[in-house]
Steps between C-alpha positions, in 0.01 A plus 500: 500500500799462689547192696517576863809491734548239694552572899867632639669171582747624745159554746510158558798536679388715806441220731820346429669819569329556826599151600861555393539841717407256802808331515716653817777560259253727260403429133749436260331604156632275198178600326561771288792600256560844664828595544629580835828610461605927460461636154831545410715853583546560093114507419416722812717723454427533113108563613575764750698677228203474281240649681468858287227317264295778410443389144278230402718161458525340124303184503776329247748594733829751520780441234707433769260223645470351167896472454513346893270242371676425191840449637391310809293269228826451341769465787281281742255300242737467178176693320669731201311686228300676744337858398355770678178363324503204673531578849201627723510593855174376735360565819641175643449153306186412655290787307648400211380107506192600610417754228666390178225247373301840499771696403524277213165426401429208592156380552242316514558147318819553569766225705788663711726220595706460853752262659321215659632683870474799450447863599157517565484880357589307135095424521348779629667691233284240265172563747575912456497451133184249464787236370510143605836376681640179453741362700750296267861468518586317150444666231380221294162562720467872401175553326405676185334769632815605709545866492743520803787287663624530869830345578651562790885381550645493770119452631268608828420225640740268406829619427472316107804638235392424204816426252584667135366250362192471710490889395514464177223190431276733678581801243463279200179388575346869654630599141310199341162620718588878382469566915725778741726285660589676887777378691482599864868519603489708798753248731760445253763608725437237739592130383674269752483168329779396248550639202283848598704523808786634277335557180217712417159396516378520106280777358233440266693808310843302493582535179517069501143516579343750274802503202503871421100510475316685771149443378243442741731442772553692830674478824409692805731525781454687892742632728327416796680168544817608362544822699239496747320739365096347478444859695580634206284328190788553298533250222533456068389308212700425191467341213295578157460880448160434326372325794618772741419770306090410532577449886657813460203711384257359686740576816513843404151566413463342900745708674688193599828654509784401761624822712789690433668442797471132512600523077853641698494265759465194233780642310725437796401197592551381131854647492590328829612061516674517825185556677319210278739262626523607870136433543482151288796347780242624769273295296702235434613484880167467620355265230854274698328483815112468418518228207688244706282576809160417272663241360558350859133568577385307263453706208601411125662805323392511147649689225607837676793564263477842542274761643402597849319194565491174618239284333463227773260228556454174747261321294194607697221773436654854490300660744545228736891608474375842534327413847801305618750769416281792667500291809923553492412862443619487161239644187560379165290517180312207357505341216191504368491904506753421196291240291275204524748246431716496808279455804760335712742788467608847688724829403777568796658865402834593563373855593558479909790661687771270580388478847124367397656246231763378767172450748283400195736148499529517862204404565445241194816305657349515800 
């Protein structure tokens, strides 16, 4: 029997949120990782083009998708060796981390480990599949019935990179369990603190990570941070063909397919870095003003290396921070939505116009 799913955590919130739209000066909404900002010119036009789809889409993806994903793997992530084999389109990332315990097989008896803050999507994935999720960042603590590893670098909540090394150490011992090993990478284009703010953030696929041997491990990417594009549910995995090819089948034997036009309108934003980098300095510039104005309210910024976030706490109960922060007008997420271990902490997104941020810190000077 399949263990039931918990209640949608983000209902919590509404009471906060009607709170926060009291405020004179409206709500500002630092709740949600939604992107705000205009798809970019490239992609639209790309989709409009695309719009004669009469035939049925390939699940595995166009040639020409596959290529896109290879060479962007290669010029943005220092990834080489990469087939058409061992690249899959999805319907967003969020699909994918939900169904690939089932995709995969795993069951009952089963562990799927997660970052100790993490996604909470990494365990409802285990709930779908009758696993049992275990939150557990070192992998000395990974049991032996582990079937299934969720990293997640740069990571949602707290903005954690997790180093080659760190990388690797977690590879050696998901090979040692005989488990899938998943990196979540989806905000690898957006580190700020030194070195990621000039080097690139590390895939579990960089060849000093995995050494030439793909087995059992996969990254999956989205290019709804990237490119503004969570509209679109356009994102990849990559990794070991032999893992991807049972995701694969049961995709196709599902109909989960990603449509033609949005294939085309991934392709473009794949070929494109000028808009990548545009949208991380609007990132960067508002991350500028809203850090130092927590920081001046009384909030500790922890990790928050990269990402959209800022993992912030002031060493009382997180939905006490919650209450005071609605009362500004401002909505962020708490902490506990993102595990048990960090009561005291909330999730500020970067995902506001520059207007909100600028009144966001505004008010928290004030």
């Amino acid at each position: 029997m399949l263990k039931p799913l918990p209640d949608y955590p983000w209902d919590q919130m509404v009471p906060f949120a009607a709170q926060a739209r009291q405020h004179p000066d409206g709500i500002v909404d630092l709740s949600i990782g939604s992107p705000v900002d205009a798809t970019p010119h490239v992609v639209q036009q790309s989709l409009r083009a695309a719009t004669d789809a009469h035939a049925y889409p390939q699940t595995v993806g166009t040639p020409a998708l596959q290529q896109a994903i290879i060479a962007w793997y290669a010029r943005r992530r220092g990834v080489t060796g990469l087939e058409s084999n061992n690249v899959l389109p999805t319907i967003g990332s969020k699909e994918l981390v939900a169904l690939m315990p089932f995709m995969l097989g795993v069951g009952e008896g089963d562990t799927i480990v997660h970052p100790l803050a993490a996604y909470p999507t990494y365990a409802i994935g285990a709930a779908i599949a009758g696993a049992t999720p275990l939150a557990a960042d070192d992998p000395a603590e990974w049991p032996d019935s582990t079937k299934l590893i969720w990293l997640n670098s740069p990571g949602n909540p707290d903005g954690r990179v997790l180093s080659v090394d760190e990388l690797r150490a977690a590879v050696d011992r998901a090979r040692e369990l005989d488990a899938v090993i998943v990196n979540d990478e989806c905000y690898a284009e957006l580190g700020w603190d030194a070195p990621y703010d000039t080097e690139p953030i590390p895939s579990i696929l960089d060849p000093r990570v995995i050494e030439g041997d793909q087995r059992k491990v996969v990254a999956i990417y989205s290019l709804s941070k990237q490119s503004n594009m969570a509209g679109y549910r356009a994102a990849f995995a990559a990794g070991d063909s032999d893992v991807l090819g049972r995701v694969l089948t049961v995709r196709k034997h599902a109909g989960l397919m990603l449509p033609a036009p949005l294939q085309a309108a991934m392709i473009a934003a794949l070929g494109d870095d000028e808009h990548v980098a545009a949208q991380k300095e609007r990132y960067r510039a508002r991350r500028a003003v809203l850090r130092p104005a927590l920081e001046q309210a009384g909030f500790r910024i922890d990790r928050s290396e990269a990402g959209l976030y800022l993992w912030a706490t002031e060493g009382r109960p997180a939905w006490q921070s919650i209450e005071r922060m609605a009362s500004l007008g401002i909505l962020a997420g708490p902490g506990p939505f993102y595990g048990d271990v960090y009561p005291e902490h909330i999730r500020f997104s970067l995902t506001a116009t520059d207007e909100r941020i600028a009144a966001a810190a505004a008010r928290l000077r004030a």
